[in-house]
N, CA, C and O atoms as a GROMACS GRO file, in nm:
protein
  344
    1UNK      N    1  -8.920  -7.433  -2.918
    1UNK     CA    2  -8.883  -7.478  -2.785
    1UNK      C    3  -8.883  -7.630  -2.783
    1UNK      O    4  -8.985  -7.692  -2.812
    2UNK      N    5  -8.788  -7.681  -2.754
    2UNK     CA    6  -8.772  -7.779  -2.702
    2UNK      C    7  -8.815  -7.855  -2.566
    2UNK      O    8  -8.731  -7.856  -2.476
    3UNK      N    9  -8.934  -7.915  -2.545
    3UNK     CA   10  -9.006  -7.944  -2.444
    3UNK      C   11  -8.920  -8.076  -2.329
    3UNK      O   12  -8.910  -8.092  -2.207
    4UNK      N   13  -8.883  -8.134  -2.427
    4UNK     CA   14  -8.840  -8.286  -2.380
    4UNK      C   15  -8.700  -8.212  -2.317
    4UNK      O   16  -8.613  -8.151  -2.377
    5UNK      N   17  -8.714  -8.247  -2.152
    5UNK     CA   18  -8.595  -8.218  -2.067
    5UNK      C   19  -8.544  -8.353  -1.975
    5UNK      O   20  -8.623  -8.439  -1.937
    6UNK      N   21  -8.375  -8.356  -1.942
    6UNK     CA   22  -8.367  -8.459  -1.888
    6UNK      C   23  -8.436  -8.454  -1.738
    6UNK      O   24  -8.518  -8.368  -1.705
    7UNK      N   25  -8.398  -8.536  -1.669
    7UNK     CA   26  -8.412  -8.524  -1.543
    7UNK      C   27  -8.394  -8.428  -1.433
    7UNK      O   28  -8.480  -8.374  -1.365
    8UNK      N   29  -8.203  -8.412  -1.425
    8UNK     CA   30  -8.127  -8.314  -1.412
    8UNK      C   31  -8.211  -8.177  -1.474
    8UNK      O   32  -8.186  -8.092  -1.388
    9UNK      N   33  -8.271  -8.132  -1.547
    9UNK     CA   34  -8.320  -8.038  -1.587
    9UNK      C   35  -8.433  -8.011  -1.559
    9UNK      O   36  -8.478  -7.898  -1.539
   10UNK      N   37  -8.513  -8.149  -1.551
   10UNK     CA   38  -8.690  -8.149  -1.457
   10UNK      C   39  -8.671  -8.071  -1.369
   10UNK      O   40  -8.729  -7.965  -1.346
   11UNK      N   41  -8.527  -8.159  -1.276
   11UNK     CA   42  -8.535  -8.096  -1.135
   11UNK      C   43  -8.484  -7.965  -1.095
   11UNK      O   44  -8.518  -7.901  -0.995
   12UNK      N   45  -8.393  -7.930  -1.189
   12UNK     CA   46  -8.412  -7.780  -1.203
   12UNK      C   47  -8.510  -7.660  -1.165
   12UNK      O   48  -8.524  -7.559  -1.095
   13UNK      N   49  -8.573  -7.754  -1.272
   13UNK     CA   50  -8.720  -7.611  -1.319
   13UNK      C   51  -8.801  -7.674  -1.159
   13UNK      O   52  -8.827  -7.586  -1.077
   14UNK      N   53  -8.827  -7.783  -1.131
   14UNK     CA   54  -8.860  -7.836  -0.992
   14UNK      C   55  -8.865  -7.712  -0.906
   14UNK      O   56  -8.967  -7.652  -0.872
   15UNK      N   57  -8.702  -7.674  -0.867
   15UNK     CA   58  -8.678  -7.612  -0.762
   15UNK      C   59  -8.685  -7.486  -0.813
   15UNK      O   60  -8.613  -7.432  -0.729
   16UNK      N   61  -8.728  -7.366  -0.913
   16UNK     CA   62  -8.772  -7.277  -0.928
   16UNK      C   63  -8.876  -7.296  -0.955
   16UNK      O   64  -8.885  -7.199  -1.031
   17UNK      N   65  -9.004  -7.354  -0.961
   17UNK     CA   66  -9.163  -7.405  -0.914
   17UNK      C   67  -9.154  -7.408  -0.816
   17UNK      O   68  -9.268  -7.385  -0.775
   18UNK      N   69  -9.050  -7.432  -0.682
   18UNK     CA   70  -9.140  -7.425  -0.566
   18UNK      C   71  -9.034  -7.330  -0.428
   18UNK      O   72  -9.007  -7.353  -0.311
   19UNK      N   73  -8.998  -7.207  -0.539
   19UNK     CA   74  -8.966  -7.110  -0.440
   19UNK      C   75  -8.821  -7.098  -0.444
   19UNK      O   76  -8.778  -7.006  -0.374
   20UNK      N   77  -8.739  -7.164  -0.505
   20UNK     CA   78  -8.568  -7.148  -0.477
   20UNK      C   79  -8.518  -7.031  -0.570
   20UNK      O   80  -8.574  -7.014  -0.679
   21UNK      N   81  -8.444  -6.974  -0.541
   21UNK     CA   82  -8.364  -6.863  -0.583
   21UNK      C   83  -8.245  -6.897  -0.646
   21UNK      O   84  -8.178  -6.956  -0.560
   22UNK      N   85  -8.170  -6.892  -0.772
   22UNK     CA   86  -8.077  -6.951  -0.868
   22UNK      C   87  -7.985  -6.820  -0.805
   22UNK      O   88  -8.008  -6.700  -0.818
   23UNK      N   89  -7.899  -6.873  -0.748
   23UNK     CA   90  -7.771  -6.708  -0.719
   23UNK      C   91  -7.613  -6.747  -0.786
   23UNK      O   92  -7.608  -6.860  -0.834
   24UNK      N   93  -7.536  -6.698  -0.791
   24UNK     CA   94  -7.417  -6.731  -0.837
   24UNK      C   95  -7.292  -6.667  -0.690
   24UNK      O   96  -7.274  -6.558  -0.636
   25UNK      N   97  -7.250  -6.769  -0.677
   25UNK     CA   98  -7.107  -6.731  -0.617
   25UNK      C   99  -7.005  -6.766  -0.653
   25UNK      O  100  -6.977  -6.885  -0.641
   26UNK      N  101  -6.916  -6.679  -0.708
   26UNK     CA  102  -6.812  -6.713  -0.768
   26UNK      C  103  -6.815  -6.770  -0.944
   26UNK      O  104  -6.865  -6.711  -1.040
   27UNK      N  105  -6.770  -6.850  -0.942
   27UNK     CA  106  -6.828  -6.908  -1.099
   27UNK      C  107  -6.908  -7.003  -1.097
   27UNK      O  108  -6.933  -7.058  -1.204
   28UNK      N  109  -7.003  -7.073  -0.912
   28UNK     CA  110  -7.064  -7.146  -0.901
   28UNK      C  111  -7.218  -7.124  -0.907
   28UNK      O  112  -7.244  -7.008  -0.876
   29UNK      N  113  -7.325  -7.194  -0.934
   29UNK     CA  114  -7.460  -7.110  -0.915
   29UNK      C  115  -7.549  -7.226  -0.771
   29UNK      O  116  -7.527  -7.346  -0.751
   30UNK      N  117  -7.590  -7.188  -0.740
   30UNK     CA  118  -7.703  -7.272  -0.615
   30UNK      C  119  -7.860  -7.196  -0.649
   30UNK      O  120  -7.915  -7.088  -0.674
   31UNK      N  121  -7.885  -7.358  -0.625
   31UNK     CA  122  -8.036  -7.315  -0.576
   31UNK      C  123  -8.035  -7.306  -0.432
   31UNK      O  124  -7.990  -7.397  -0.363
   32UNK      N  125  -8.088  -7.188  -0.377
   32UNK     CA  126  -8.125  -7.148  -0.229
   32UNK      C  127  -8.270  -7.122  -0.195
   32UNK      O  128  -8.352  -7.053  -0.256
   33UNK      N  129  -8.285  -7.201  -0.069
   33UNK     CA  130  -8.436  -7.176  -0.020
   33UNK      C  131  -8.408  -7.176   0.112
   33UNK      O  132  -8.417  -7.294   0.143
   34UNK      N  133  -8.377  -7.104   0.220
   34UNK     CA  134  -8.382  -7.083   0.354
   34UNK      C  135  -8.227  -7.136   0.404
   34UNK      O  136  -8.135  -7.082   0.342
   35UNK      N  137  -8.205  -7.188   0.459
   35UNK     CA  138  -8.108  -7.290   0.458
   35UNK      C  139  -8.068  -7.369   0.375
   35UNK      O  140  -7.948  -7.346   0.366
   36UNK      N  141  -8.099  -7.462   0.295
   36UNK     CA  142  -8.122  -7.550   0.210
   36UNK      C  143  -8.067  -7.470   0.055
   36UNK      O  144  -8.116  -7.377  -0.009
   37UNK      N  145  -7.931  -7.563   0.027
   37UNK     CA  146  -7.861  -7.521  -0.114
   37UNK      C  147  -7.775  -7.622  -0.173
   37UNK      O  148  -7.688  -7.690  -0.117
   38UNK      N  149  -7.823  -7.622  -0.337
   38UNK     CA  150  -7.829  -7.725  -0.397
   38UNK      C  151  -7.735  -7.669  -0.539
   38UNK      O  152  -7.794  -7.599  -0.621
   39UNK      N  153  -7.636  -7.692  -0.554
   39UNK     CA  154  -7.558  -7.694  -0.661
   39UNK      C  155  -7.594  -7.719  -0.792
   39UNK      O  156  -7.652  -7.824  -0.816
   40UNK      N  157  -7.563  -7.618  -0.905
   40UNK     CA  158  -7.593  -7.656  -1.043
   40UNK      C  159  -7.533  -7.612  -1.103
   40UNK      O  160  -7.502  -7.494  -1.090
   41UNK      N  161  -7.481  -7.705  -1.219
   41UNK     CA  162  -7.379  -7.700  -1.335
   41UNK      C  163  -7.434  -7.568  -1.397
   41UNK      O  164  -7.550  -7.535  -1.372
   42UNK      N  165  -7.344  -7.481  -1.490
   42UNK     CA  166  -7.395  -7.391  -1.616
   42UNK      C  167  -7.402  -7.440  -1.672
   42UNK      O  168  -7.483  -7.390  -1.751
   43UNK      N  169  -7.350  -7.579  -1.726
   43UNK     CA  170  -7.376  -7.611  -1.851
   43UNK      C  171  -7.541  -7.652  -1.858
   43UNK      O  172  -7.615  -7.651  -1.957
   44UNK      N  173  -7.571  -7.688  -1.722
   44UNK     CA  174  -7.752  -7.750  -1.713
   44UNK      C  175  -7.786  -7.631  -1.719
   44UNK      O  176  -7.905  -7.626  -1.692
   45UNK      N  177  -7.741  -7.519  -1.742
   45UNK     CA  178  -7.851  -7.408  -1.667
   45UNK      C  179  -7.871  -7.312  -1.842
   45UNK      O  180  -7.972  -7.251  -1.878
   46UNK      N  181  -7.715  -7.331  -1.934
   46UNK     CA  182  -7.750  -7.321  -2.046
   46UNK      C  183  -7.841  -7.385  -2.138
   46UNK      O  184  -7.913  -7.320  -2.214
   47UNK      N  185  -7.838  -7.569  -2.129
   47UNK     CA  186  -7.900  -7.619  -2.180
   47UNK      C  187  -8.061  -7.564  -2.154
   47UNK      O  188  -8.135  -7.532  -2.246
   48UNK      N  189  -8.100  -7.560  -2.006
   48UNK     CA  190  -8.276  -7.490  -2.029
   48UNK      C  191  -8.299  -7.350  -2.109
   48UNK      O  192  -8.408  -7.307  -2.146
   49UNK      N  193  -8.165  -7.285  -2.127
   49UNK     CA  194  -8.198  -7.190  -2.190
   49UNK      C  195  -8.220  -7.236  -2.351
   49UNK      O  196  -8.323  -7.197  -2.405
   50UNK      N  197  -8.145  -7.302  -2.414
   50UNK     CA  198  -8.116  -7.353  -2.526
   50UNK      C  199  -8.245  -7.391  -2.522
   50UNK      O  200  -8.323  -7.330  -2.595
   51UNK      N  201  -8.298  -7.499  -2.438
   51UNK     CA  202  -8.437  -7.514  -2.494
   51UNK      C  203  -8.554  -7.479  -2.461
   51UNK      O  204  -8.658  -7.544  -2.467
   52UNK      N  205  -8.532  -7.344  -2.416
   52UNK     CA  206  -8.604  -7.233  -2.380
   52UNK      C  207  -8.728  -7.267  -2.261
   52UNK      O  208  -8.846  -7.233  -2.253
   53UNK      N  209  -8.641  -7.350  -2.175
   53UNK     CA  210  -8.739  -7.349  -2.017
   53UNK      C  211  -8.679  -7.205  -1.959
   53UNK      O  212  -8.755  -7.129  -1.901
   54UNK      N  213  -8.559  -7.176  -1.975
   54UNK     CA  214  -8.498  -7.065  -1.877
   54UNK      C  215  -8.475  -6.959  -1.963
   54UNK      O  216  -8.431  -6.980  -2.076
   55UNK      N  217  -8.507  -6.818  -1.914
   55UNK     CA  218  -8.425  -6.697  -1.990
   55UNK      C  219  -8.342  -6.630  -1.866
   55UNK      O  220  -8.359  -6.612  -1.745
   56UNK      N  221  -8.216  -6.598  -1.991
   56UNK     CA  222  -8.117  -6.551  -1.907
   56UNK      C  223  -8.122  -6.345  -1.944
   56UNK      O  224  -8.122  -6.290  -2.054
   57UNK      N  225  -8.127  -6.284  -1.811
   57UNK     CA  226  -8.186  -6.145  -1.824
   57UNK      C  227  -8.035  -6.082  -1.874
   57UNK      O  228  -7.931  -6.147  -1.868
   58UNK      N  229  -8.043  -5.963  -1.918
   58UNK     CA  230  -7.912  -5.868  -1.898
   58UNK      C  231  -7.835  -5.889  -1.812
   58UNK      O  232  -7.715  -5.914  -1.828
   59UNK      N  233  -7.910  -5.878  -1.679
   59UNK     CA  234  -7.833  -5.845  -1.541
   59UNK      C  235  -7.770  -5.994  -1.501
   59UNK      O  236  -7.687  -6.015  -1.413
   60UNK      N  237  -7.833  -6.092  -1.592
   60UNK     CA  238  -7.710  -6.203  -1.583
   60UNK      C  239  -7.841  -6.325  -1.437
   60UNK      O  240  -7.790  -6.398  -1.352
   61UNK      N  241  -7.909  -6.316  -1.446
   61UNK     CA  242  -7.988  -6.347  -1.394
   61UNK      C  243  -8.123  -6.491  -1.476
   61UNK      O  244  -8.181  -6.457  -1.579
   62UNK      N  245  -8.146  -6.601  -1.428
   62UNK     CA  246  -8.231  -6.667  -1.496
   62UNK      C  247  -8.323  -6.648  -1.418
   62UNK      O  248  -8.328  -6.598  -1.305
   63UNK      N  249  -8.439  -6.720  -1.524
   63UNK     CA  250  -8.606  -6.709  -1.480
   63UNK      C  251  -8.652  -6.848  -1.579
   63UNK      O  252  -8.619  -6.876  -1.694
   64UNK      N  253  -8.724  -6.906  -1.503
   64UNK     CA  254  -8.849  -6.963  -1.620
   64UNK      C  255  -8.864  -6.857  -1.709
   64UNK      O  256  -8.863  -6.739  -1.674
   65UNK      N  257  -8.884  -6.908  -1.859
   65UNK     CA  258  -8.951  -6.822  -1.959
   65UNK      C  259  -9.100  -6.822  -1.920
   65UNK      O  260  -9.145  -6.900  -1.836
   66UNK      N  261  -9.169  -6.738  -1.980
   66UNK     CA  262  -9.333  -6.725  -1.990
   66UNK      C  263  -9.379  -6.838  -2.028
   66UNK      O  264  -9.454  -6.909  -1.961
   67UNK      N  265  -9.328  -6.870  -2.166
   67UNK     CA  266  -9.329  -6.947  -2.299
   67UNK      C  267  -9.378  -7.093  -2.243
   67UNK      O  268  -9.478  -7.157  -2.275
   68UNK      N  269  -9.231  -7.139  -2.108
   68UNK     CA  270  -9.196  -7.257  -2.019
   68UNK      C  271  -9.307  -7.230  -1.943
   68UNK      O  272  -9.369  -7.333  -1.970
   69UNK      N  273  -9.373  -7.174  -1.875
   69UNK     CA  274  -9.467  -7.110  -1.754
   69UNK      C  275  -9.600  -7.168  -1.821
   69UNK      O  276  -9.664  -7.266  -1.780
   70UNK      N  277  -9.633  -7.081  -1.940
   70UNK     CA  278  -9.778  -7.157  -2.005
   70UNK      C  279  -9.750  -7.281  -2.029
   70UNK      O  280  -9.808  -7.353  -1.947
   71UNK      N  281  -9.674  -7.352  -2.119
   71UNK     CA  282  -9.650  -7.504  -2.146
   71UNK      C  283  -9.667  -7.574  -2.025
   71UNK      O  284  -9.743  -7.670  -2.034
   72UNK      N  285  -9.610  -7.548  -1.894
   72UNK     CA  286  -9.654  -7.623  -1.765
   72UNK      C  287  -9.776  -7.621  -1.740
   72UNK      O  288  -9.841  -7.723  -1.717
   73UNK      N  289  -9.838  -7.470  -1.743
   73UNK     CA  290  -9.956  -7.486  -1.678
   73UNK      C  291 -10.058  -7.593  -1.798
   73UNK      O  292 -10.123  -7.688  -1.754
   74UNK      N  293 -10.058  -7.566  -1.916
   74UNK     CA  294 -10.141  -7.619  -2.021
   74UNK      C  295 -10.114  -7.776  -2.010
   74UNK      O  296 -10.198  -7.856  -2.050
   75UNK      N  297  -9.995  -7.814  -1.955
   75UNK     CA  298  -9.966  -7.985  -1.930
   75UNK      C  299 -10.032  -8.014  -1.814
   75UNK      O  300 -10.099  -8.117  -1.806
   76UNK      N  301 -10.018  -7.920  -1.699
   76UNK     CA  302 -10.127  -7.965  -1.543
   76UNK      C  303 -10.271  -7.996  -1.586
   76UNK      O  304 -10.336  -8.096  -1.557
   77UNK      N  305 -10.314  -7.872  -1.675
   77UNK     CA  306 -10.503  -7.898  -1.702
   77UNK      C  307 -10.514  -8.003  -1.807
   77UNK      O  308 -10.631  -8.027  -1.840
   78UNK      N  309 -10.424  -8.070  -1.866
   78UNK     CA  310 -10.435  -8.173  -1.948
   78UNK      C  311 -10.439  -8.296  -1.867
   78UNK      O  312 -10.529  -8.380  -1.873
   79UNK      N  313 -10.329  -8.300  -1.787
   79UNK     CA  314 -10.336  -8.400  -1.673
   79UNK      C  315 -10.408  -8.417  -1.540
   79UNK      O  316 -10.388  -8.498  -1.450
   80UNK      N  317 -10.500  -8.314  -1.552
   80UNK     CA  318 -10.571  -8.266  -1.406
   80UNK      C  319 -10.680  -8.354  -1.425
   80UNK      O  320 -10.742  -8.319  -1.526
   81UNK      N  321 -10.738  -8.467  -1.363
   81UNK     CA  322 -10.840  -8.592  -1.348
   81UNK      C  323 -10.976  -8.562  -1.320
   81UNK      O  324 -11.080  -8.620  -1.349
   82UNK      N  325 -10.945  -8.430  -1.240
   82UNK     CA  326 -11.114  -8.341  -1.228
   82UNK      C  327 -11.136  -8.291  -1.321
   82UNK      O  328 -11.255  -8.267  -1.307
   83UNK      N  329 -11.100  -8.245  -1.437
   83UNK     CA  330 -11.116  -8.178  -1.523
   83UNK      C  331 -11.211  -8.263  -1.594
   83UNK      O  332 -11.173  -8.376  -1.563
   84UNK      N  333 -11.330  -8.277  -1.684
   84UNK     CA  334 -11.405  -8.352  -1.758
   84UNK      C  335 -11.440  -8.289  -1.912
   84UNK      O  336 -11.549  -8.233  -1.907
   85UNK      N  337 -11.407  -8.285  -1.983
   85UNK     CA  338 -11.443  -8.285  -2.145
   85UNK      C  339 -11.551  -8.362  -2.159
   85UNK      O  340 -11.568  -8.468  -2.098
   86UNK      N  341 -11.628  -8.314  -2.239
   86UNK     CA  342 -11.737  -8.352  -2.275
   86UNK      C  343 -11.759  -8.339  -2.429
   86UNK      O  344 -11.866  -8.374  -2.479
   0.00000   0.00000   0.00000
């Protein structure tokens, strides 16, 4: 996996961390959260797959991978300031 993502791709994974739904209409895809919808290239949406932030299901559907899911969380408790090693 390829960890290092651009920006465009941060903000991606951003808006599926905090609740948006990736849908497709037409040959277009949006992120949707209530009202609120935000346009995204396939080609950005292949590249997270390529470097395995996103899996793409059968049903044609993306997700964060697991893989992407632990690597975040294991980067928060690395960066988490309360945390103390001893």
């Amino acid at each position: 996996m390829k960890l290092k993502l651009t920006p465009t791709q941060n903000l991606c994974v951003g808006y599926l961390e905090s609740g948006f739904k990736l849908i497709q209409l037409g040959e277009q895809y949006y992120f949707i959260k209530g009202e609120r919808r935000q346009k995204v290239l396939p080609k950005t949406l292949d590249a997270l797959v390529n470097r395995g932030a996103l899996a793409h299901t059968e049903q044609g559907d993306y997700m964060l991978s697991d893989e992407f899911v632990e690597h975040r969380k294991r980067m928060r408790e690395a960066n988490d300031p309360d945390q103390t090693r001893h």
